[in-house]
C-alpha positions as CSV (number, residue, x, y, z in Angstrom):
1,X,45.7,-38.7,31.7
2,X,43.2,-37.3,34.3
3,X,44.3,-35.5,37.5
4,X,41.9,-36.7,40.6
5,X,40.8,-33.7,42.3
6,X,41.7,-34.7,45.8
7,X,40.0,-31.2,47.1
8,X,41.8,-28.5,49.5
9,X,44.5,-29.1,51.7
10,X,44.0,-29.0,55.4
11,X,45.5,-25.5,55.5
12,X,43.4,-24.3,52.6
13,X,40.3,-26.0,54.8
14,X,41.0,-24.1,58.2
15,X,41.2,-20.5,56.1
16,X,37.9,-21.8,54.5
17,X,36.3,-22.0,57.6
18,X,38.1,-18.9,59.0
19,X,36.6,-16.8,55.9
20,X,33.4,-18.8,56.7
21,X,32.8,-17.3,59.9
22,X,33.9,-14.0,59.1
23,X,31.5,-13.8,56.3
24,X,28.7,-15.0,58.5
25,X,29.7,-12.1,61.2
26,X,29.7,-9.4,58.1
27,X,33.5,-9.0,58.3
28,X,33.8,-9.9,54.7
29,X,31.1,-9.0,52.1
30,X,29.8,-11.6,49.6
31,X,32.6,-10.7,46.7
32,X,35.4,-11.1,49.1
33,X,34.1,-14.5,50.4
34,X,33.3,-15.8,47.2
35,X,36.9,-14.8,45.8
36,X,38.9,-16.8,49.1
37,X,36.5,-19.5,48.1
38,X,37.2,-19.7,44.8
39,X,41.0,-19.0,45.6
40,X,41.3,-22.1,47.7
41,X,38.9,-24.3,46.1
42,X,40.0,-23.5,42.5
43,X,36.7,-23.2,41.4
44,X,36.6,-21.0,38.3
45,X,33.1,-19.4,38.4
46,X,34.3,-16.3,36.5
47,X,35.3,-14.2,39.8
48,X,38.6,-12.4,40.2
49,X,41.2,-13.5,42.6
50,X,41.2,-12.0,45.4
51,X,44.2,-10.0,45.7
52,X,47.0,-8.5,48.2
53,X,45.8,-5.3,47.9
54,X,42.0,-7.0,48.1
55,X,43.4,-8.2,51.3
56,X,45.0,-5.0,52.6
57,X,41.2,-3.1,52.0
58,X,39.9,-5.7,54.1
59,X,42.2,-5.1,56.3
60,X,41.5,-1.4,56.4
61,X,38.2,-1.8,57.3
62,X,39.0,-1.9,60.6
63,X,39.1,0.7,63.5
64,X,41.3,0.7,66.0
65,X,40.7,0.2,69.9
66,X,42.9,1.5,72.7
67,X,43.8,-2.1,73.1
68,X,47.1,-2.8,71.6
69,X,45.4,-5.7,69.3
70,X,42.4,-5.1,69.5
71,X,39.8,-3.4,66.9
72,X,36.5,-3.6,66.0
73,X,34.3,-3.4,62.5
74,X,30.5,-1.6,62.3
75,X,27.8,-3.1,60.8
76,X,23.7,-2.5,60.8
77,X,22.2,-5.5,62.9
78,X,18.2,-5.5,62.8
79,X,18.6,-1.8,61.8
80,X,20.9,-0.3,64.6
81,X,24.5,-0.3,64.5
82,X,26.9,-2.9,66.0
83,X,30.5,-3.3,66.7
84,X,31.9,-6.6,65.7
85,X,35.4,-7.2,68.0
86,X,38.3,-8.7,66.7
87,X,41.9,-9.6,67.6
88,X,44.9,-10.0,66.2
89,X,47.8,-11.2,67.2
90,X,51.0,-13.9,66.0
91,X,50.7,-17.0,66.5
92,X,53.7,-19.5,65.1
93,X,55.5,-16.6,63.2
94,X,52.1,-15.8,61.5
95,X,49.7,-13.4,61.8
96,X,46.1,-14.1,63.2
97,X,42.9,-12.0,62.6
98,X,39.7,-13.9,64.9
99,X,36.6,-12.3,65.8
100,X,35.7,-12.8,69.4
101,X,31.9,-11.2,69.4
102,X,29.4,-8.5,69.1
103,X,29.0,-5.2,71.4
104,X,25.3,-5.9,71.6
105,X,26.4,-9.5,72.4
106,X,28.2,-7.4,75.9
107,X,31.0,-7.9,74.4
108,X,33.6,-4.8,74.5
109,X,37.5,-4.1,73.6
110,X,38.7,-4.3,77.3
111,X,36.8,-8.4,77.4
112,X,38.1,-8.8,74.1
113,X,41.6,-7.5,75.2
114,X,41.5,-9.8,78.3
115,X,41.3,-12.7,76.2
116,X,44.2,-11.2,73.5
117,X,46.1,-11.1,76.8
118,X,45.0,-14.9,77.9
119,X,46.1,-16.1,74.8
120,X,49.4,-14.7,74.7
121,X,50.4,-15.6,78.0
122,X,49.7,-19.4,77.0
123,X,51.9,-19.2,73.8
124,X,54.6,-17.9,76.8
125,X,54.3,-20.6,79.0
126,X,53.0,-23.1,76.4
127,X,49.8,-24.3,78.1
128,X,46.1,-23.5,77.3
129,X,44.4,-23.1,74.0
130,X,46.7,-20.5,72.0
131,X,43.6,-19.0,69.8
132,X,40.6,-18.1,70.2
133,X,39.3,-21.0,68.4
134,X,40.7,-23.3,70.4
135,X,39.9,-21.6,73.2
136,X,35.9,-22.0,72.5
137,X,36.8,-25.5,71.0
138,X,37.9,-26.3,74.9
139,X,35.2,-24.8,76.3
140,X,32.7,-26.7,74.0
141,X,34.7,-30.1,74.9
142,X,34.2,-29.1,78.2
143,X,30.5,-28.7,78.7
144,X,30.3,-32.1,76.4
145,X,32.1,-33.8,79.2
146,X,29.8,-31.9,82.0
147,X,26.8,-33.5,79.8
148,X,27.7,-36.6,79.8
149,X,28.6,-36.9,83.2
150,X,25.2,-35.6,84.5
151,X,23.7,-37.8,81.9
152,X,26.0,-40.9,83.9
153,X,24.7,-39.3,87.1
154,X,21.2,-39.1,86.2
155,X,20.9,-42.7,84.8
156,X,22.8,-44.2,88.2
157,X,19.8,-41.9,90.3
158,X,17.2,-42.8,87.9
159,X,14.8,-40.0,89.9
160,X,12.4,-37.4,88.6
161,X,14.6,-34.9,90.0
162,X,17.3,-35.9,88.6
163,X,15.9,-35.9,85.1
164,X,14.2,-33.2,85.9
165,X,17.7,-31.0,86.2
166,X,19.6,-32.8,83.3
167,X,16.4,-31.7,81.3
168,X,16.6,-28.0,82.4
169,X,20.5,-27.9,81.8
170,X,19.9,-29.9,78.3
171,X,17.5,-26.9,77.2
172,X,14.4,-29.4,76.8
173,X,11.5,-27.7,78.6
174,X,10.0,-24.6,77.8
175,X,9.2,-21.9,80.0
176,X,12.0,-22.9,82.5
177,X,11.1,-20.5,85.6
178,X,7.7,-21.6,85.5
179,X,8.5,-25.1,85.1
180,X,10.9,-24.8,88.4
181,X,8.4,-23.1,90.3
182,X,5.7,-25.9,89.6
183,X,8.2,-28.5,89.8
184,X,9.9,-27.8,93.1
185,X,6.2,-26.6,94.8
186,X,3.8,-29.7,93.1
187,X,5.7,-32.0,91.6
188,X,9.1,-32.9,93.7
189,X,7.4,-32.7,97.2
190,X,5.3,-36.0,96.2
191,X,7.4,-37.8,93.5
192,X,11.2,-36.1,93.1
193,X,12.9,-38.6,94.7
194,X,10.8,-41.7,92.9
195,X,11.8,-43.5,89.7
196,X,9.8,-43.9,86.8
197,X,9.2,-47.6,87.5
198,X,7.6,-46.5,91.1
199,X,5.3,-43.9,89.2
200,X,1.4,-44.8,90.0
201,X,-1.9,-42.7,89.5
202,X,-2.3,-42.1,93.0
203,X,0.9,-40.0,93.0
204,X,-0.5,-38.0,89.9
205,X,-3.7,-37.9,91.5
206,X,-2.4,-35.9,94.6
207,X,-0.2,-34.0,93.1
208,X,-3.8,-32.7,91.3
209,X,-5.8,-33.0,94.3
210,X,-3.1,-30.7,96.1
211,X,-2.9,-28.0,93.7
212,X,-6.8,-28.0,93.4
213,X,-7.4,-27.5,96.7
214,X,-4.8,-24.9,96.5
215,X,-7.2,-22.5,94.3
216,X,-5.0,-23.2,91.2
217,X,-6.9,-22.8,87.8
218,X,-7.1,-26.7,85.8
219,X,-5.0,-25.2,83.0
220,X,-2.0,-25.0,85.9
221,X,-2.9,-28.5,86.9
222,X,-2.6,-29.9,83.3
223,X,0.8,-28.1,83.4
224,X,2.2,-29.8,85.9
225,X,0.7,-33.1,84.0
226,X,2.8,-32.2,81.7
227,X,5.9,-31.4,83.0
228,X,5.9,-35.2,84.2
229,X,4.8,-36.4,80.9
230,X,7.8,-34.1,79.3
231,X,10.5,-35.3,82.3
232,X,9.6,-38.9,81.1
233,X,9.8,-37.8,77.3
234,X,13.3,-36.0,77.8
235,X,14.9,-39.2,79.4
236,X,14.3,-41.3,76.4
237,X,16.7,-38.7,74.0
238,X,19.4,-39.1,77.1
């Protein structure tokens, strides 16, 4: 009779990941990840297990702060060296090793130990995210809300300033402090609080009679053209 492979557990899935991201950080080196892979999934691709004492080397690795919790492992980023910060801490009776972020990324053991210190105050009063992971989980649910709110916002305004913002928040136009600047100086004065249905050439062509007479070069007009043309492109992907 065959066994259905019905794959790794939930538990085995959340160390996966864990290891995932550690790898991808440099924290553990191709053997190591390949081994908690293969000791989770089961795959046998001819690797050795990795090992208690293969953990405990790991573990090694690191070099103490003076944080109480906090340490830090070196690696060469785009040839310089780099501290990667971690914390550790218990969580539920068991012990949990999360790396919060890179010294050239500002990070540094006192931020990291403010956020070790975070964390255990909401295991003590049993409120907030109570790792790290959660805690950038919340955060990410958090901005998705902001997002679609503005989107809600936007859509009840319906303006070109409005889409205009939601489109420099979104990350959609390039350039963004040069975009502002002709935005708010050109572009908002004649048609910022207009929708796109009230839109007509004679707006576009004093916004390019303006900045003409203005001693602007035509490339800097056909910026502006397309600022509008990219305002009205961003709102169809909102």
């Amino acid at each position: 009779m065959t066994t259905e492979n019905k794959g790794p557990s939930w538990l085995a899935q959340e160390m996966l990941e864990t290891a995932q991201a550690m790898w991808e950080a440099w924290i553990l080196d191709d053997t190591a990840y390949a081994k908690i892979t293969m000791r989770h999934l089961g795959v046998n691709a001819g690797i050795e297990q990795l090992s208690g004492d293969d953990m405990r080397a790991i573990r090694a690795k690191r070099i103490s702060t003076t944080y109480p919790g906090v340490f830090y492992k070196e690696r060469e980023r785009k040839g310089k060296k780099d501290k990667y910060f971690v914390i550790c801490y218990p969580v539920h009776g068991k012990q949990m090793e999360e790396g919060v972020g890179w010294e050239s990324q500002n990070w540094n053991a006192k931020k990291a130990s403010l956020v070790l210190a975070e964390l255990r105050k909401n295991q003590a009063i049993g409120e907030g995210p109570c790792t790290f992971r959660d805690k950038r989980k919340e955060a990410k649910d958090r901005q998705e809300a902001e997002k679609a709110r503005l989107v809600q916002e936007t859509k009840a305004k319906g303006t070109f300033t409005a889409y205009f913002l939601l489109a420099l928040a979104n990350k959609q136009l390039a350039n963004p402090k040069r975009v502002r600047s002709l935005f708010n100086n050109w572009i908002a004065p004649e048609i910022g609080e207009l929708t796109f249905a009230q839109l007509q050439g004679s707006h576009l062509e004093k916004i390019k009679k303006s900045m003409t007479d203005a001693g602007l070069s035509p490339r800097t007009v056909a910026d502006a053209g397309e600022i509008i043309s990219g305002i009205m492109l961003c709102s169809c992907f909102m």
